[in-house]
C-alpha angles and dihedrals in degrees: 000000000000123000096241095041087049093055100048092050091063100041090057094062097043112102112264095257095049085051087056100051092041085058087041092054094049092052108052086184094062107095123241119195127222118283087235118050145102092223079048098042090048091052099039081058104047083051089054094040089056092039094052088048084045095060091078091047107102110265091340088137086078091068129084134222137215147129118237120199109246119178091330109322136085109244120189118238127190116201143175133178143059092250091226088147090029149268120316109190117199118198107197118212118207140334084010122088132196078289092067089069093054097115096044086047087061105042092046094048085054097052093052102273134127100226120198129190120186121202099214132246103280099022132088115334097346125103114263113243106262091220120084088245142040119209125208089247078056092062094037084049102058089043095061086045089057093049080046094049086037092051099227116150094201129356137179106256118215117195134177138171104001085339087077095072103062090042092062096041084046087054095040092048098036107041094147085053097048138073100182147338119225118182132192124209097341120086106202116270123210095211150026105294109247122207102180083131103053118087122263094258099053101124109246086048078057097046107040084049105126112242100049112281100152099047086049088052093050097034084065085073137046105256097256092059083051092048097045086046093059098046088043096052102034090047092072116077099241114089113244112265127176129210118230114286088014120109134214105264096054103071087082128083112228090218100051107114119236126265101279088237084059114072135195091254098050089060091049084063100051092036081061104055095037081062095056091048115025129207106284102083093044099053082048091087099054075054097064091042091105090056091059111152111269097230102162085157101047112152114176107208087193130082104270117208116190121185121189135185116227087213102044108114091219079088095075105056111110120273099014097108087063100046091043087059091040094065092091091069094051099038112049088188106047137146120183118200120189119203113214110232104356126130136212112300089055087170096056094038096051123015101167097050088044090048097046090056089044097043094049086045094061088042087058103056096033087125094073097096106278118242 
């Protein structure tokens, strides 16, 4: 038997905690806390809570599980694959979390790859951010520190939702430590979004409102039903609008089934870890849209994916057709896949479609030295 399958055969049969020390002990970087201690203890809980919700997820108990100190917090990092062809890195946007990526993780562990997928700072089992705002240097910060803590020279970067931005600054200031950039659902932009002509009530104007408006919105509902209510509402094609006096959440019927590639059990993860970290952190980020980095000579000198679904409702936004079709001009080396009737959370809709179009973009640009 193979060295890796091997090896995975007999992880996935190892008790939770015994699976965690055996990827501690192979990444003297990670950070292991103390045997004996309440911020030990606390940690050492959440892990076993996520990983008890985990054990009804299809084929979660392949993938392993640790925090990695990054500029002074513990983020928490999920990862799969031997990396024989190299190191894939997915960074997740909102309401998704390192679980959204699970499929990809897979897929991309199967085919030869190490794939890795932070929770960021703020969200899931990750330590939230101690200032009052993250910036997006902040988040391309922390991915080159886990590269560094991970030891991987160069990696491919997948980003999708918000996640996509950093993705794309990370790839345009670190060529020599990037492969390639895919992105799903979100062309570059050169510049902070700006939504001066949507109504008041289109959803990011909402949530990046000062005060709280947002926080006070969700905090009237349990986090599931906050969770459910957002997949349920970003997964039609129209962009969420409010009336006026109406509020965000409650454009979604409480009723309304999920999206059949969306399971029940897939909620009681995400519901988990949305309980450990709240919503703050994560809503701080529709909060620095505006301080976007100004990059009106962007060049990537790495192979750009994008992958956009024809029914997401991001394409509606203004000015995203046009920036969609202005890619070309940025990325030399560009190739642009639409998905037919397909919404918003493309990785979660339609794995398979999503991981064809990853997987043969890797193929395609093997030849950029593997990490």
């Amino acid at each position: 038997m193979p060295r890796d399958k091997k090896r995975r055969k007999l992880t996935s049969h190892m008790p939770r905690d015994k699976q965690m020390s055996n990827f501690l002990g192979n990444h003297p970087a990670l950070v292991e806390l103390p045997k004996h201690s309440p911020c030990a203890d606390k940690n050492r809980q959440e892990l076993r809570i996520i990983s008890s919700k985990l054990q009804g997820a299809a084929m979660a108990h392949e993938i392993e599980h640790a925090r990695i100190p990054v500029r002074g917090l513990n983020l928490h990092v999920a990862q799969v694959g031997n990396g024989e062809l190299g190191t894939v890195v997915f960074l997740h946007g909102f309401p998704e979390i390192w679980y959204s990526w699970r499929h990809q993780m897979l897929a991309a562990a199967a085919a030869g790859y190490r794939a890795v997928a932070p929770d960021w700072r703020g969200y899931g089992l990750s330590d939230e951010s101690p200032e009052s705002e993250i910036s997006w240097e902040d988040l391309v910060a922390d991915v080159l520190a886990v590269l560094d803590a991970l030891s991987v020279p160069r990696a491919f970067l997948v980003g999708k939702d918000f996640g996509s931005l950093p993705a794309f600054y990370f790839a345009l200031r670190h060529p020599d430590r990037t492969r390639g950039v895919a992105s799903l659902g979100i062309p570059f932009i050169p510049g902070p979004f700006a939504f001066d002509a949507m109504p008041e009530g289109f959803y990011i104007l909402r949530w990046r409102e000062p005060g709280g408006r947002a926080e006070a919105d969700f905090g009237r509902y349990d986090v599931r039903r906050v969770v459910r209510t957002i997949y349920i509402i970003f997964s039609r094609a129209d962009v969420p609008v409010a009336k006026e006096g109406q509020e965000i959440m409650e454009l979604g019927d409480a009723s309304a089934p999920l999206p059949e590639w969306f399971t029940e059990k897939d909620l009681d993860v995400y519901a988990s870890l949305y309980q450990k970290s709240g919503f703050r952190g994560p809503l701080q980020m529709y909060r620095a849209l505006h301080k976007m980095l100004h990059l009106p000579d962007a060049k990537f000198q790495v192979p750009v994916l994008m992958v956009m679904g024809e029914n997401d409702c991001c394409n509606k936004f203004p000015g995203f057709e046009a920036a969609s079709g202005a890619m070309g001009s940025f990325a030399p080396d560009l190739k642009t896949v639409f998905l037919p009737e397909v919404s918003h959370f493309m990785q979660e809709q339609k794995p398979e479609q999503v991981n064809e179009h990853l997987l043969g973009f890797f193929r395609d640009h093997h030849s950029v030295v593997a990490a």
